[in-house]
C-alpha positions as CSV (number, residue, x, y, z in Angstrom):
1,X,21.0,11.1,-1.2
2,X,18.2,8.7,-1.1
3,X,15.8,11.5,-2.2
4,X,16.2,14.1,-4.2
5,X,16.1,17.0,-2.5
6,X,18.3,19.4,-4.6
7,X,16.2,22.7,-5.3
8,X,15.1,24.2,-8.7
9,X,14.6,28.2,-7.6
10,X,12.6,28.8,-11.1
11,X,10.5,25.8,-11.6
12,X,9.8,26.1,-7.5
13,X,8.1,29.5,-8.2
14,X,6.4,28.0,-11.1
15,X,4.8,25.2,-8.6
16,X,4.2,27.8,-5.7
17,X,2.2,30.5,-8.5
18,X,-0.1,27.2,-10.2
19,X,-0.7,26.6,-6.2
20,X,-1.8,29.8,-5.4
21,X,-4.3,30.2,-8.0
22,X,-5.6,26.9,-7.3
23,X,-6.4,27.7,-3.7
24,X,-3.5,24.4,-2.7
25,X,-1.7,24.2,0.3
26,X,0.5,20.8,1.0
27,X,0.3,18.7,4.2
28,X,3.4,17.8,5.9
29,X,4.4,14.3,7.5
30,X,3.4,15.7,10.8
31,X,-0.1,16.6,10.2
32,X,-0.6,13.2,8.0
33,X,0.7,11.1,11.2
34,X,-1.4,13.5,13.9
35,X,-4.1,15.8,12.0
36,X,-5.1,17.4,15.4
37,X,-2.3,19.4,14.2
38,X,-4.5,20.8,10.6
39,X,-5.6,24.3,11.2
40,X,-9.6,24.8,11.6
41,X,-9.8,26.6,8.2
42,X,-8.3,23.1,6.0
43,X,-11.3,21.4,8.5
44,X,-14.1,23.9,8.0
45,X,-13.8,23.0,4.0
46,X,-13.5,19.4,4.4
47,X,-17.0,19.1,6.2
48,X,-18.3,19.9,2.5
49,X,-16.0,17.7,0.5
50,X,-16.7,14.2,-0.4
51,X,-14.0,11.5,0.3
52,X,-13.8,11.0,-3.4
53,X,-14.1,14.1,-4.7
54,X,-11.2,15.8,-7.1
55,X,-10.7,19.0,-4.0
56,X,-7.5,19.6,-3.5
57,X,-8.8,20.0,0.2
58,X,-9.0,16.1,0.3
59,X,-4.9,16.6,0.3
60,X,-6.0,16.5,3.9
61,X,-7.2,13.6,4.5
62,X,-4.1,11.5,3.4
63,X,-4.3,9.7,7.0
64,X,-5.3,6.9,8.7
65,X,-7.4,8.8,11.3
66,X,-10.1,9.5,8.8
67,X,-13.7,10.2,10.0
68,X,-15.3,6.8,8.5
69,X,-17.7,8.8,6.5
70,X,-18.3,9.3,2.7
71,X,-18.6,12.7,2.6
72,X,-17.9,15.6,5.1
73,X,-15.7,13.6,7.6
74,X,-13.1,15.1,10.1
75,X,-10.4,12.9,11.6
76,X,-10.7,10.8,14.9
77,X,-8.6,7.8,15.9
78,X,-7.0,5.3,13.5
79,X,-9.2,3.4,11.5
80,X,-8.6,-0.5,11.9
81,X,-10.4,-3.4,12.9
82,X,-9.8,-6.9,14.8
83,X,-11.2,-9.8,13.0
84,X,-12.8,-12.0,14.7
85,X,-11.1,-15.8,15.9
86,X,-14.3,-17.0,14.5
87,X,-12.9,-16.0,10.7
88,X,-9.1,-16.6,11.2
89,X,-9.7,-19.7,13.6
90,X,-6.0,-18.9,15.4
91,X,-5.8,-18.2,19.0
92,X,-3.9,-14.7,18.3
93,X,-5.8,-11.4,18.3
94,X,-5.4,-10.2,14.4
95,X,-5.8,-6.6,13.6
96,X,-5.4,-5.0,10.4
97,X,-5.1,-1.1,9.9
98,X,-8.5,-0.1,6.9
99,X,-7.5,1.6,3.5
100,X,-11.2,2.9,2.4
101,X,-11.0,5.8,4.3
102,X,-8.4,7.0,2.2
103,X,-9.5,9.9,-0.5
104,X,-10.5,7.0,-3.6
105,X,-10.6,4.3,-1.3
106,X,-7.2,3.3,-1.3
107,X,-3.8,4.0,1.5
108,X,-1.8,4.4,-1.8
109,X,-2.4,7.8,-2.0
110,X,-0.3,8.4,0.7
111,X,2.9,6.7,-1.3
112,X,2.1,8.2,-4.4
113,X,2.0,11.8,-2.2
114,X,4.9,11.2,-0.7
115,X,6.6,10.8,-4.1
116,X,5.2,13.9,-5.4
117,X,5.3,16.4,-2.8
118,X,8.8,16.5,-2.6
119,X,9.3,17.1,-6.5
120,X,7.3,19.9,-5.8
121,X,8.5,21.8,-3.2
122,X,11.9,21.3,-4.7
123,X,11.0,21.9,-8.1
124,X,12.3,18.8,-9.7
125,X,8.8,18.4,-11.0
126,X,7.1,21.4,-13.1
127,X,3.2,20.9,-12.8
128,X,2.9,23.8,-15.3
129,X,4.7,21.6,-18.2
130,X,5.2,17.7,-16.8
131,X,3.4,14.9,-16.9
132,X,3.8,12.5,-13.8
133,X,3.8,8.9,-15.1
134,X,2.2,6.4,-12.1
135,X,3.9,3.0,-12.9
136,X,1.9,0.6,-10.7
137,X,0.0,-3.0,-10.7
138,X,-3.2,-1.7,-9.8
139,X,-3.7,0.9,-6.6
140,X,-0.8,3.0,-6.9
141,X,-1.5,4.3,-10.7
142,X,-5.1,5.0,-8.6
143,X,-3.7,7.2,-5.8
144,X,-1.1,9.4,-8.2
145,X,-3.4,9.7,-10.9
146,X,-5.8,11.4,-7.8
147,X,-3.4,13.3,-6.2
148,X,-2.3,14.6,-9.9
149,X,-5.8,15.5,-10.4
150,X,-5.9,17.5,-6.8
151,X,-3.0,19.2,-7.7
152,X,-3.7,19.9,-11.1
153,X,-1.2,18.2,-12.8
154,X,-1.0,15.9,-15.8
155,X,-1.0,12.0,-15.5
156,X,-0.5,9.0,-16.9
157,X,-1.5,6.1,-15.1
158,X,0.0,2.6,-16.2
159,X,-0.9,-0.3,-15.2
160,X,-1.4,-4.2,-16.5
161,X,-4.3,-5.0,-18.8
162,X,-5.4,-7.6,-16.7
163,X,-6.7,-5.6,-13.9
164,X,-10.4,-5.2,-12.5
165,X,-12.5,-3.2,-15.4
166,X,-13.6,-1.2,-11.7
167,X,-10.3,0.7,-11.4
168,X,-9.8,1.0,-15.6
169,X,-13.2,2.9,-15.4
170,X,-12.1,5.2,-12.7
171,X,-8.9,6.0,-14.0
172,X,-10.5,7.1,-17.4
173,X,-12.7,9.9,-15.4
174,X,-9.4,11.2,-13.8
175,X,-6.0,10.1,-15.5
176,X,-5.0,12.4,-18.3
177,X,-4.0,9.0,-19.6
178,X,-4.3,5.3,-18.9
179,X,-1.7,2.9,-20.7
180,X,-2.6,-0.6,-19.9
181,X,0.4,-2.6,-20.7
182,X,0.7,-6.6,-21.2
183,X,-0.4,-9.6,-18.8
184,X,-1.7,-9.5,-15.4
185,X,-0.9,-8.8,-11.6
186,X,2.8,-10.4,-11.8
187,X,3.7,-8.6,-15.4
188,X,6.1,-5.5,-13.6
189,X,8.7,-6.0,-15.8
190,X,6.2,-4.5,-19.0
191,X,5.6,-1.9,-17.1
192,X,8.8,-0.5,-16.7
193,X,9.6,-1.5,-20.2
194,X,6.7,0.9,-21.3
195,X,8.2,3.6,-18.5
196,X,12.0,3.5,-20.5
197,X,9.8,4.0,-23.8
198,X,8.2,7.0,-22.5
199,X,11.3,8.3,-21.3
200,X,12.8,7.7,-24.6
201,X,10.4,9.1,-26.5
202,X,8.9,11.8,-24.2
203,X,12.2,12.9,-22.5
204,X,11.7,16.0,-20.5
205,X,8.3,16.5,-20.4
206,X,7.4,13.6,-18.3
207,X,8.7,12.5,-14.5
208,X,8.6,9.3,-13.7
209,X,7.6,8.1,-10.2
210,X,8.3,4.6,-9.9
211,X,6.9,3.3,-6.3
212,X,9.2,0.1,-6.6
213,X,11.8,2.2,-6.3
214,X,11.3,5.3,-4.6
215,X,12.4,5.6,-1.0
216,X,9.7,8.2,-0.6
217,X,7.4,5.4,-1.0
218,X,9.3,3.6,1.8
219,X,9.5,6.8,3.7
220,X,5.4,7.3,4.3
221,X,4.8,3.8,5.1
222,X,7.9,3.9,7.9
223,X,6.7,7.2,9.5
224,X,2.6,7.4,8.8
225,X,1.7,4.0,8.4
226,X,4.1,2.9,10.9
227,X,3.2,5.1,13.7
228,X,-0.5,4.7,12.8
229,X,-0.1,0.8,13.8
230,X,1.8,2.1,17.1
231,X,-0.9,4.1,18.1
232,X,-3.7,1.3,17.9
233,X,-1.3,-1.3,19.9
234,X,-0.5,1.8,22.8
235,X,-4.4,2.9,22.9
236,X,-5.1,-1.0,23.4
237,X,-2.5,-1.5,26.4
238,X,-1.1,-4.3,23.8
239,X,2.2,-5.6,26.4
240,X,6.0,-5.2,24.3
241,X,5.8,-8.7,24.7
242,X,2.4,-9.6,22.9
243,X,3.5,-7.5,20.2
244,X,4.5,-10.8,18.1
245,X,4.4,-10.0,14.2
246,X,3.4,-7.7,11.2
247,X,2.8,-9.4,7.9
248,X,2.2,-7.5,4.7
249,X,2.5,-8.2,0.9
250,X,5.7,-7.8,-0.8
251,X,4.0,-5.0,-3.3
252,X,6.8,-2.1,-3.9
253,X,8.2,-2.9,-0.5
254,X,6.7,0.8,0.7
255,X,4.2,-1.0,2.9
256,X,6.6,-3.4,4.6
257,X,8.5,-0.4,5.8
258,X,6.2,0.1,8.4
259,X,7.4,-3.4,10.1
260,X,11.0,-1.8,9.7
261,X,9.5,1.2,12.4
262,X,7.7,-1.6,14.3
263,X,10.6,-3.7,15.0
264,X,12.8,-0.3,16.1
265,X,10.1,-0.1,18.8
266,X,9.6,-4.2,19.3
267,X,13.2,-5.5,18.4
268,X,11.5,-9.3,18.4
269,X,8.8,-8.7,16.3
270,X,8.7,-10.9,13.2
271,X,8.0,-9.3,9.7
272,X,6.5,-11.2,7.1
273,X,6.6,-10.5,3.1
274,X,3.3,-12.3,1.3
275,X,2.9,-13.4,-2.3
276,X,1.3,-15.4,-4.4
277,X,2.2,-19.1,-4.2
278,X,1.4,-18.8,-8.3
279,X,4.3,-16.5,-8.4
280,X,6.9,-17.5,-5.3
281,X,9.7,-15.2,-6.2
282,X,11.1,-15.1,-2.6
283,X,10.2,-18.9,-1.6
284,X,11.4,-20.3,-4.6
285,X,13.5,-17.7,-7.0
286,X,9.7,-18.8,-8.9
287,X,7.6,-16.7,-11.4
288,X,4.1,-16.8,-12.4
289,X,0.9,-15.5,-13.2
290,X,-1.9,-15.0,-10.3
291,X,-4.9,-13.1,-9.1
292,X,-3.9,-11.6,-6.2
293,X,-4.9,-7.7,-7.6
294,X,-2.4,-4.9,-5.9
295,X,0.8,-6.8,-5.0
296,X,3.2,-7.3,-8.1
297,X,6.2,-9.8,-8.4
298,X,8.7,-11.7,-10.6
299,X,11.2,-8.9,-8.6
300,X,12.1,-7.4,-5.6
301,X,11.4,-3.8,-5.0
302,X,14.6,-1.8,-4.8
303,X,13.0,-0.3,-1.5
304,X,12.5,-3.5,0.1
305,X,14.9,-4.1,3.0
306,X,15.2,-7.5,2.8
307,X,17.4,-8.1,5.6
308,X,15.1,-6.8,8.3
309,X,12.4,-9.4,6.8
310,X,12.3,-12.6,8.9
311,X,9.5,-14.6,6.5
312,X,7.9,-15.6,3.4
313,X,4.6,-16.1,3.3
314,X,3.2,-17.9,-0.4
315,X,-0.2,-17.6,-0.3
316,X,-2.5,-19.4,-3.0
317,X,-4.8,-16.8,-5.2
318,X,-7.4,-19.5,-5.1
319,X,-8.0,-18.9,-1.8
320,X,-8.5,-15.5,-1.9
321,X,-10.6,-15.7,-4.8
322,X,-12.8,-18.1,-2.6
323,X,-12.5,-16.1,0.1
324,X,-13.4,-12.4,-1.9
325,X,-17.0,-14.9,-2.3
326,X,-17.5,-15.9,1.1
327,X,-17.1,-12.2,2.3
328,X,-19.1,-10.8,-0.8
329,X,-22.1,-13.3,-1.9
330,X,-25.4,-13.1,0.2
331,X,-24.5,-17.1,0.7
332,X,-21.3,-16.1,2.2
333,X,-22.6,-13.5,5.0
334,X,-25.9,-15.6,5.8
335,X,-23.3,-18.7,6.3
336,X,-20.7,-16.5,8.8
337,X,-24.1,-15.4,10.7
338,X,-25.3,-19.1,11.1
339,X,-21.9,-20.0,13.2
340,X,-22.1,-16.9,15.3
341,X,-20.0,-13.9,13.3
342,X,-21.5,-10.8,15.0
343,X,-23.6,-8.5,12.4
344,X,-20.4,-5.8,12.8
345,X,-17.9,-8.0,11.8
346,X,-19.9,-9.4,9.0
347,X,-20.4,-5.4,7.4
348,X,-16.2,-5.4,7.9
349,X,-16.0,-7.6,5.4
350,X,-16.4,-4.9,2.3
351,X,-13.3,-3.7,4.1
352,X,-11.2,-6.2,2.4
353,X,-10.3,-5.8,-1.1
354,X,-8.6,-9.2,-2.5
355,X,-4.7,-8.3,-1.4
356,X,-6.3,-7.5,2.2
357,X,-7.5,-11.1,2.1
358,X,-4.2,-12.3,1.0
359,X,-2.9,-10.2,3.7
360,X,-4.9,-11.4,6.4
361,X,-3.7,-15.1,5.1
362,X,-0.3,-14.4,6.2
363,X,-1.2,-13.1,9.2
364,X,-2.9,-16.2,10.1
365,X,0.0,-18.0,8.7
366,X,2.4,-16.5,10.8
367,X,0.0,-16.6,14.2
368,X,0.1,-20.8,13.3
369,X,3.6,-21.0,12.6
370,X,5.0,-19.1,15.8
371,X,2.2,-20.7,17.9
372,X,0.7,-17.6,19.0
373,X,-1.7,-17.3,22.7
374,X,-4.4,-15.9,23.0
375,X,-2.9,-12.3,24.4
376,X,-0.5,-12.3,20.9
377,X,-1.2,-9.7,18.1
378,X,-0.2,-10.2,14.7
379,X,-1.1,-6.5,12.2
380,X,-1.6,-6.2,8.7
381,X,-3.0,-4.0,6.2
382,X,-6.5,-3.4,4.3
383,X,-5.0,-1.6,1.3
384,X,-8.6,-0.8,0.0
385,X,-11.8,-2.4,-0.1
386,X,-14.0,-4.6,-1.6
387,X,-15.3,-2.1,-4.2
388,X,-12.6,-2.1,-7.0
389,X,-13.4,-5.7,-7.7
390,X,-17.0,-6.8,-7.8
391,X,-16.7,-7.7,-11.6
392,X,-14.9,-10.7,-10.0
393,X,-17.8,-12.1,-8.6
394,X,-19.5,-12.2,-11.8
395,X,-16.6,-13.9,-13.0
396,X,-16.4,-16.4,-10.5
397,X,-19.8,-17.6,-10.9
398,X,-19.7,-17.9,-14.5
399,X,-16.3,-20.0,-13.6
400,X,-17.2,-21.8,-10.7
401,X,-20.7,-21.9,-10.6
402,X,-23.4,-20.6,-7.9
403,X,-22.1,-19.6,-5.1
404,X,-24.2,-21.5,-1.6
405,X,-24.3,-22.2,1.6
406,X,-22.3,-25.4,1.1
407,X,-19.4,-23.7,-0.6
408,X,-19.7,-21.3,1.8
409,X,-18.8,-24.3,4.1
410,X,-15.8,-25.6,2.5
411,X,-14.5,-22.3,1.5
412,X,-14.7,-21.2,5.7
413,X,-12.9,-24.9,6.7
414,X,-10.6,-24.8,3.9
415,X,-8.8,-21.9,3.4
416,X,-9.1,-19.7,6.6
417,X,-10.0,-22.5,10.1
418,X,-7.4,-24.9,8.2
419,X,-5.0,-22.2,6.8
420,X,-1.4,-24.2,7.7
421,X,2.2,-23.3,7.6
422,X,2.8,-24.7,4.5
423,X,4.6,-22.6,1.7
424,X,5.7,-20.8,5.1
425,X,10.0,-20.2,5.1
426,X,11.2,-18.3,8.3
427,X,14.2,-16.5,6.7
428,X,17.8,-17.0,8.2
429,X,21.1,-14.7,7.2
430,X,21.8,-16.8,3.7
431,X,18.1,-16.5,3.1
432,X,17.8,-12.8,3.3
433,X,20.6,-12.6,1.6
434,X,19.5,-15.0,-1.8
435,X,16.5,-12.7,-1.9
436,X,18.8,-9.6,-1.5
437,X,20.8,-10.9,-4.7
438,X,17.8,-11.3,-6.9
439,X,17.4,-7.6,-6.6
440,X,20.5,-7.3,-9.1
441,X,19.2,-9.0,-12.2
442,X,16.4,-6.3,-12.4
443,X,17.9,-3.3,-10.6
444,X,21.9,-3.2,-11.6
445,X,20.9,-5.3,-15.0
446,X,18.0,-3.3,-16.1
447,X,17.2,-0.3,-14.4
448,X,20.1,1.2,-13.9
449,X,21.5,1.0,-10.4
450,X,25.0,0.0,-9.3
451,X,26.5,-2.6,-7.7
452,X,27.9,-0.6,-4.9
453,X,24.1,0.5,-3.8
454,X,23.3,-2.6,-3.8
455,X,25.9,-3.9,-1.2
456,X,25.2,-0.7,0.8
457,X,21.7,-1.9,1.3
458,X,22.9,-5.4,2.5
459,X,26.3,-4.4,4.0
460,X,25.8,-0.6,5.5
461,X,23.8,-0.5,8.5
462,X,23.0,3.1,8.7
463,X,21.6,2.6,5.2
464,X,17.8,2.3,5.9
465,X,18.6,4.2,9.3
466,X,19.2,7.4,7.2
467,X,16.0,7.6,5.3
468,X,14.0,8.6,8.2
469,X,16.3,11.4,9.6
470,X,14.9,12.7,6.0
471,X,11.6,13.6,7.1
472,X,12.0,16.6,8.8
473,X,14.1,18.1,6.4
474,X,11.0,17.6,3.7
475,X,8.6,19.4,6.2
476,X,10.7,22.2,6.1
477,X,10.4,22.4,3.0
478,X,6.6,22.0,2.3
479,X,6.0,24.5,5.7
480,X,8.6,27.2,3.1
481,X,6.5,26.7,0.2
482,X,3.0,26.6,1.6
483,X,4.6,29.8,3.1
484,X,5.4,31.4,0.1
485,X,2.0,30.4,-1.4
486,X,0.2,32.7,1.3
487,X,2.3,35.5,0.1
């Protein structure tokens, strides 16, 4: 089975007894994709919980529909915005769903749930006695050393050294450890090396819940985030046939699933994976270091199904670094104003975090390359915000030099109005299927998997189709053990 889902009776009653004294009930699928479905007693405690705050109540809030507030917020409709033709300069309407309003500011919470709910209720993880190890590039060591904490389990959070000094200093105030292995943004590889030493060294006492290759992961993005972008496009009155494309970072592959659920609903819509031109594993078979925060490379993700992926989308860190300025420094905003960006638009921009930019780079790439209309809509995602990198600025400046209305300028011409289809490869069958192949050399060579799983992935087509008739069967099982928590 994709995911584990054989039960532990003893360590099950372990997890259910820490629960119960801690006052913790679990959230199923169902109330994460519609929380008009979480009972009025969850929603009377979350009007005096902050969105940040370690409350296990903020379990609740693993949605998009969160009230946009920092503290006391109740649920409403999905939080995403539209940004404007002004800032993309394509014809197509591009909307993007918004990570902040995620408990720590970030949608991976929701993966890194996903992972560890299941282990719970099934009782292949003891939170009496294990540590849960995070292996992640930036965000998702965030979300599961959170959702650890609101569960009162043990972390370690792992992620490279690299990364923004913002997300090292948060971790320390909730991890039960941070590990900061070698090199930057593209370095996965060290982290999984420093995952097979903990394993080696601290053997039963730690589970490992590796995003990259965890078809939970997969499995929240397909059903929550998935259904999430559905809603917005059926609220708008968006016609089947405007429904044009979906383009989101290559990452752990969990967030591209939601294009998988997309394209059951729209069979013609396009998918496309981003990275970093600085690191163009998929365009190239390339490697690299870049800037890009959140997004990872130098592999594929086991979880990435790669033949439902119709392009690749390199996109240069440069230009998100220029673009992180233009959306951040005073010069930036007072420059956007002058040509007409509406005051709302212009306090969206903290929604973007630097892989949201990269994001919305594909998007436009994509809108260019298909030669969207005006009535076309492309999604992506805002994984978090701007907040988890404002030492960059600092950085910038120091590199770059002041940052003024005449860089604000070039930076608005350069790399979003004249944003072209280069480093652009819509994928045929032997395309997919090169990318595909790369995924033996790291998972059948080094981590373990076989070569028959592999060719299931490619060759099976109920493969992917399987994962989620699985989500039902995990409600059950969280509505048993909440159940047996109330006892």
């Amino acid at each position: 089975m994709l995911i584990n889902l054989e039960r532990h009776e003893d360590i099950i009653e372990k997890n259910v007894e820490r629960c119960r004294q801690k006052g913790i009930t679990l959230p199923t699928f169902r109330e994460m994709m519609d929380p008009r479905l979480i009972g009025d007693d969850v929603k009377k405690r979350l009007k005096n919980v902050g969105l940040w705050d370690v409350d296990p109540v903020n379990l609740y809030r693993i949605t998009w529909h969160n009230e946009p507030k920092e503290k006391g917020g109740l649920y409403g409709g999905v939080n995403f915005i539209e940004i404007p033709r002004t800032i993309t300069g394509t014809k197509a309407r591009i909307l993007a769903l918004v990570g902040k309003w995620f408990p720590c500011g970030v949608h991976k919470v929701g993966a890194t749930y996903a992972c560890l709910a299941p282990a719970l209720v099934t009782g292949n993880f003891d939170a009496s006695s294990q540590q849960a190890v995070w292996p992640s590039t930036g965000n998702y060591c965030r979300g599961g050393a959170y959702n650890s904490a609101l569960l009162g389990c043990d972390s370690i959070a792992i992620l490279p050294e690299d990364m923004s000094q913002e997300r090292f200093n948060w971790l320390k105030s909730v991890a039960g450890e941070v590990i900061a292995t070698p090199g930057c943004e593209s370095n996965v590889k060290e982290i999984f090396d420093k995952c097979h030493e903990l394993d080696a060294t601290r053997g039963s006492h730690i589970v490992i819940f590796n995003q990259f290759e965890q078809f939970e992961n997969y499995l929240w993005h397909y059903e929550v985030t998935g259904r999430a972008i559905l809603e917005v496009l059926e609220n708008l009155g968006i016609k089947a046939d405007n429904v044009r494309a979906y383009a989101s970072s290559t990452g752990s592959g969990g967030t591209l699933a939601a294009g998988d659920h997309l394209k059951d609903v729209y069979p013609g819509i396009r998918i496309g994976a981003g990275e970093a031109l600085q690191c163009p594993t998929l365009l190239r078979n390339g490697f690299g270091a870049h800037r890009i925060e959140g997004i990872g490379d130098k592999h594929v993700p086991w979880i990435h199904n790669v033949k439902n992926t119709d392009m690749v989308l390199s996109i240069d860190d440069q230009d998100c670094m220029d673009i992180y300025r233009l959306f951040n420094e005073p010069a930036g905003k007072d420059y956007l104003s002058s040509i007409g960006v509406k005051d709302e638009d212009i306090g969206n921009l903290e929604l973007f975090g630097i892989s949201g930019i990269g994001n919305l780079l594909s998007a436009i790439k994509m809108a260019k390359f298909y030669e969207m209309d005006e009535d076309d809509v492309v999604f992506t995602i805002l994984t978090d915000s701007s907040s988890m990198y404002t030492s960059r600025l600092a950085e910038l400046t120091q590199q770059q030099g002041p940052f003024n209305a005449m860089e604000a300028a070039k930076v608005h011409a350069a790399s979003l109005l004249h944003q072209g289809i280069d480093n652009a490869l819509e994928l045929g069958y032997y395309d997919r299927l090169r990318i595909h192949n790369l995924k033996y050399y790291t998972w059948v060579e080094q981590q373990g998997k076989t070569y028959e799983e592999l060719n299931r992935q490619w060759y099976d087509r109920n493969y992917w189709k399987e994962l989620p008739k699985l989500t039902g069967r995990i409600d059950e099982l969280i509505d048993e053990f909440n159940a047996r928590i109330a006892k």
